[in-house]
VEXZAPA-113371 format. One line per field, with one value per residue (C-alpha): residue number from 1; residue in one letter; x, y, z negated. Coordinates in steps of 0.02 Angstrom, whole numbers. Example, Ala and Ser with C-alpha at 12.3 -4.5 7.8 and 13.67 -1.06 7.14 Angstrom:
residues 2
resi (1,2)
resn (A,S)
c1 (615,684)
c2 (-225,-53)
c3 (-390,-357)
//
This chain:
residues 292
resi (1,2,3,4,5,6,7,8,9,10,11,12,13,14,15,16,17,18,19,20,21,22,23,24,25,26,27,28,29,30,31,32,33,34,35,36,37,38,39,40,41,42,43,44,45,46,47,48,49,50,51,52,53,54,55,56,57,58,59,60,61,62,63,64,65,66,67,68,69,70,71,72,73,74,75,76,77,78,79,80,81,82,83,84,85,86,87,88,89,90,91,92,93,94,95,96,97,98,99,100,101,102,103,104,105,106,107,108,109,110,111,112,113,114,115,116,117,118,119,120,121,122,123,124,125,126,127,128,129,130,131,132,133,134,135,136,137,138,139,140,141,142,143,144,145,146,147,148,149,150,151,152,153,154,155,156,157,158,159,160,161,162,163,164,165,166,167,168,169,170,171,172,173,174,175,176,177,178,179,180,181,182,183,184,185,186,187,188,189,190,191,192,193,194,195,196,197,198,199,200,201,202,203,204,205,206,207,208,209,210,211,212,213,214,215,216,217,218,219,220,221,222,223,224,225,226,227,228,229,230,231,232,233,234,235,236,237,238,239,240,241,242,243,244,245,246,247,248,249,250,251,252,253,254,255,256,257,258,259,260,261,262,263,264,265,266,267,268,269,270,271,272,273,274,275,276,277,278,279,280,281,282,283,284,285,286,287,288,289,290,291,292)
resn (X,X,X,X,X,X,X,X,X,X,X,X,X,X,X,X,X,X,X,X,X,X,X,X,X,X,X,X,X,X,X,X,X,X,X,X,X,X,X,X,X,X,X,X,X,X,X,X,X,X,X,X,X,X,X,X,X,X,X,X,X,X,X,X,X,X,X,X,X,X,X,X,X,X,X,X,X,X,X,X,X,X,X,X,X,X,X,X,X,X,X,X,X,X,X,X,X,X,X,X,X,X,X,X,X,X,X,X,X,X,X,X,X,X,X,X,X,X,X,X,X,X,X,X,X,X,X,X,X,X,X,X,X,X,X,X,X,X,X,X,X,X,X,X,X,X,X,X,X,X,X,X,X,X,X,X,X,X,X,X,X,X,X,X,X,X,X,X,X,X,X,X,X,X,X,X,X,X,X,X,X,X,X,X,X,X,X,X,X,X,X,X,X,X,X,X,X,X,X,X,X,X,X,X,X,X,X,X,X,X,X,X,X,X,X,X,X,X,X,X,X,X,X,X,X,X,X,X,X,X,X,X,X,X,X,X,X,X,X,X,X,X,X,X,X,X,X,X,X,X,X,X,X,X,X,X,X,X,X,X,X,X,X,X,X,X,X,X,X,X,X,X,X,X,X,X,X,X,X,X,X,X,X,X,X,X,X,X,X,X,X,X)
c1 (642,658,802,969,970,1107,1253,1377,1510,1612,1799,1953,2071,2065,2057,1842,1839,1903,1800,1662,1726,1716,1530,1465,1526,1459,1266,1149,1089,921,961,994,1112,1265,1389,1476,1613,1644,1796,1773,1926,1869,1964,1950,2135,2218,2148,2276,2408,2583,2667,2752,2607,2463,2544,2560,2368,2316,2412,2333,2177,2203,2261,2110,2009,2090,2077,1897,1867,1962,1889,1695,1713,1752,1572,1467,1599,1664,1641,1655,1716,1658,1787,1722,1833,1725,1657,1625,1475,1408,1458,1427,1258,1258,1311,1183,1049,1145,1130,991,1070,943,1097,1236,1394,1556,1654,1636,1803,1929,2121,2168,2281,2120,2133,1987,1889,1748,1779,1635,1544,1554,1457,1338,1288,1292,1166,1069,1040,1058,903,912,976,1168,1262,1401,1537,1674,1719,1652,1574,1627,1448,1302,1185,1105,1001,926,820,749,579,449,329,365,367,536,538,419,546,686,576,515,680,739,630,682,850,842,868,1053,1068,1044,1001,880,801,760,651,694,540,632,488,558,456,368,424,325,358,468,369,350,230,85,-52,37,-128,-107,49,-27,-164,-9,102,-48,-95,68,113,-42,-17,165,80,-19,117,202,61,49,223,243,78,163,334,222,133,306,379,245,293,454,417,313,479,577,657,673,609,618,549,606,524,632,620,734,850,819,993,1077,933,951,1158,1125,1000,1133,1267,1163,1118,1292,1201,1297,1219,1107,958,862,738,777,640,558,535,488,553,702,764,707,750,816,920,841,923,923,985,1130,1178,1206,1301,1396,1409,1379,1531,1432,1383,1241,1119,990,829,762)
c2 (-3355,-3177,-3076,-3033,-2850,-2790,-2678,-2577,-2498,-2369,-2349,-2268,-2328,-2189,-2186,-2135,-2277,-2406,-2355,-2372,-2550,-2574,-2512,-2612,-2796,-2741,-2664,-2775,-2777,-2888,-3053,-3140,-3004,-2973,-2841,-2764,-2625,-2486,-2387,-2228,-2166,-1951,-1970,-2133,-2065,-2162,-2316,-2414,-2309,-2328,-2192,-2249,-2154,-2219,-2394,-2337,-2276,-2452,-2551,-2458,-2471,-2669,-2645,-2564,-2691,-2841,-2764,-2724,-2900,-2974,-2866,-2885,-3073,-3104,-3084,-3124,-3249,-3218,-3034,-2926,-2743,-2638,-2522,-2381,-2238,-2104,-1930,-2001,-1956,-1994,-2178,-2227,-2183,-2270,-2418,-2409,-2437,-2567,-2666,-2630,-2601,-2578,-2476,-2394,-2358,-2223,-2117,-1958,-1877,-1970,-1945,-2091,-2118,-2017,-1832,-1839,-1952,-1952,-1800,-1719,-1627,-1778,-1876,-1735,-1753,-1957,-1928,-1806,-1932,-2112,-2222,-2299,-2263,-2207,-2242,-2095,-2148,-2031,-2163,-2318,-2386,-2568,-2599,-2552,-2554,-2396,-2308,-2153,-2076,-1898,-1927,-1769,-1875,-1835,-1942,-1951,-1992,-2116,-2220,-2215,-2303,-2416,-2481,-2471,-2598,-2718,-2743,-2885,-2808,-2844,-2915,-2752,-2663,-2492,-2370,-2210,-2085,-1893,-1784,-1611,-1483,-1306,-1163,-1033,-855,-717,-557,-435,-284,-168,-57,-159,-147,-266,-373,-387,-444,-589,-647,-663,-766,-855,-928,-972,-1050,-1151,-1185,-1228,-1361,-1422,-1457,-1548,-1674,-1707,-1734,-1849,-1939,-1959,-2030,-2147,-2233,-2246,-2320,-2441,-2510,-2524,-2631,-2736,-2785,-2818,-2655,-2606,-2411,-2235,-2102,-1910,-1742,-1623,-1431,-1312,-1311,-1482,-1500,-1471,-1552,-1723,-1731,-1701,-1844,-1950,-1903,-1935,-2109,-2146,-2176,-2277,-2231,-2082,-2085,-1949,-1956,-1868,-1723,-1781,-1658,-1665,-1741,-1609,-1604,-1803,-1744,-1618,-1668,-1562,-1449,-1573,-1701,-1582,-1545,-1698,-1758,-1604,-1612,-1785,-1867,-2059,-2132,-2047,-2138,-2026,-2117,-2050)
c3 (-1688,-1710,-1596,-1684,-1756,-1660,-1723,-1639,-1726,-1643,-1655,-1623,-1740,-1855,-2061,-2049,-1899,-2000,-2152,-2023,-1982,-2160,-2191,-2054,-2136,-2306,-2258,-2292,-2118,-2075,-2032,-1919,-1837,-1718,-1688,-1542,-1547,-1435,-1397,-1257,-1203,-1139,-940,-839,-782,-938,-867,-737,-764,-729,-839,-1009,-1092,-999,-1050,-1239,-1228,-1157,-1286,-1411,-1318,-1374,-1537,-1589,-1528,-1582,-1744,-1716,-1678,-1800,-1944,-1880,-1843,-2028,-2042,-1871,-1817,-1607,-1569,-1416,-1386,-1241,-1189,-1081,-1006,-1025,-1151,-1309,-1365,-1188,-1206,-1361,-1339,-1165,-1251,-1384,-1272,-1155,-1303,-1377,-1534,-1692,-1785,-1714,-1860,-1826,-1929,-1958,-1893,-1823,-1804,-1704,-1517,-1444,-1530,-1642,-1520,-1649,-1725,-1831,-1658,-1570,-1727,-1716,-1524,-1563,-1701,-1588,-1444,-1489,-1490,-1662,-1838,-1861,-2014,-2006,-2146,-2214,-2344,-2344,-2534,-2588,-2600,-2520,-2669,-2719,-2576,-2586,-2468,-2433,-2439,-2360,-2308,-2146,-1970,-1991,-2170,-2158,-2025,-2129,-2285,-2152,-2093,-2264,-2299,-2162,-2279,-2386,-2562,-2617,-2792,-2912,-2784,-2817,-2690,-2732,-2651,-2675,-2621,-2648,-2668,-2644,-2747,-2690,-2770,-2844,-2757,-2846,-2807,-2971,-2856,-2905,-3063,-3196,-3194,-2990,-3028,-3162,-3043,-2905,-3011,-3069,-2897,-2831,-3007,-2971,-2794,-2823,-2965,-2814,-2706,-2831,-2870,-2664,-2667,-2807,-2699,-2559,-2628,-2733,-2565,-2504,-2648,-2650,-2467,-2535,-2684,-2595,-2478,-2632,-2705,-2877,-2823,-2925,-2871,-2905,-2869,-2913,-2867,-2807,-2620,-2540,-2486,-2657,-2745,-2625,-2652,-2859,-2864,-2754,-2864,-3026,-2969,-2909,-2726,-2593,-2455,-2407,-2306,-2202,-2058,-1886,-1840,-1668,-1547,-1336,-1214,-1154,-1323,-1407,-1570,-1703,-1836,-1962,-2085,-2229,-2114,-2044,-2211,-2282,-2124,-2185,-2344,-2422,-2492,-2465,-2304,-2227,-2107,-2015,-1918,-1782)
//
């Protein structure tokens, strides 16, 4: 018997922490799974007091987790909520690796009792440091149908098909792998003999062919992987700034959920979102999950 894939979803009671909520019942997570949410509170001071607004903090403190519970045990049944009265960032990623969670889910900029307790900066350092995927949801989708992953062929890369293809394929569902190949430019030099400037333009026309036909090889042994768990895949290899390129491909397919691989780095700094990554945290109007 295989152990539960483990979700946490973190909360404040906000609007983007209850869309989280909702994008963590509707992902087709691997089965069999559980869930756990977490609610940090910045000073341990608000805990135990006796002031009219410590008590106001506390009872919301258990209003957002009854409705935590109540909203994540329509789907995995008795759930718990770890409340911990410290940063953030800090402890949600704390609690990510207490337990051992394969996927950790928050919004990404809430308003709630806490002042912005997972306001966008705080996402940021969650996605920096936590030990598995993060789903970071502005809005959550009905469905979670339609996935579409930045594809580079990258370490990174290469995880995020991977654990995309731990999901069991929802009915109609379709992956598709965007391998965003940015071209290399001529020089604009008019100092140069007219047939210096052919032979130039010549080569990097040809070596920006090359790149193209690795990069539509590399998306293709993905896509493979992919089929072979299930997925209906297309692939893409567009050219042109990999950031706008990814968002118009997501936008074309009417994507539902964004994918892009973390950069590993060393040890004093365990990883780096990435540009791409950063910018679609940024910028994408659909859930984004990065893998690290």
């Amino acid at each position: 018997m295989p152990d539960d894939f483990r979700v946490l979803v973190a909360t404040d009671g906000s609007p983007s922490a209850q869309a989280g909520l909702s994008a963590a019942l509707a992902f087709p997570w691997p089965e069999p799974s559980t869930a756990r949410a977490v609610i940090a509170v910045a000073a341990k001071s608000w805990i135990g007091g006796t002031t009219p607004l410590h008590r106001s903090v506390e009872a919301a403190l258990r209003a957002h987790a009854d409705v935590a519970c109540g909203l994540l045990g329509a789907r995995w049944g008795k759930v718990d909520v770890a409340q911990i009265p410290e940063e953030p960032a800090a402890a949600i990623v704390a609690e990510a690796r207490r337990y051992r969670a394969g996927a950790l889910v928050l919004g990404w900029r809430g308003h709630g009792t806490f002042k912005r307790l997972l306001a966008g900066s705080v996402s940021r350092k969650v996605v920096a440091r936590a030990p598995c995927p993060v789903l970071v949801v502005r809005q959550a989708p009905g469905t979670f149908r339609r996935f579409v992953v930045g594809f580079d062929g990258s370490g990174g890369a290469r995880r995020a098909v991977r654990f995309l293809a731990r999901l069991k394929p929802p009915r109609a569902s379709l992956a598709v792998l965007v391998n965003v190949v940015e071209p290399i430019v001529a020089p604009g030099s008019t100092r140069l003999p007219a047939s210096t400037r052919a032979r130039i333009r010549a080569g990097i026309a040809e070596l920006n062919e090359r790149r193209l036909d690795g990069a539509q090889r590399k998306i293709d042994t993905a896509a493979q992987g992919l089929r072979r768990a299930g997925w209906r895949v297309r692939t893409e290899v567009p050219t042109g700034a990999p950031l706008a390129k990814l968002l118009d491909v997501a936008a074309g397919y009417r994507g539902e959920v964004l994918l892009v691989g973390a950069r590993a780095t060393g040890v004093a700094e365990r990883l780096i979102v990435g540009s791409v990554a950063a910018g679609a945290l940024n910028s994408s109007p659909i859930p984004v999950m990065i893998v690290p």
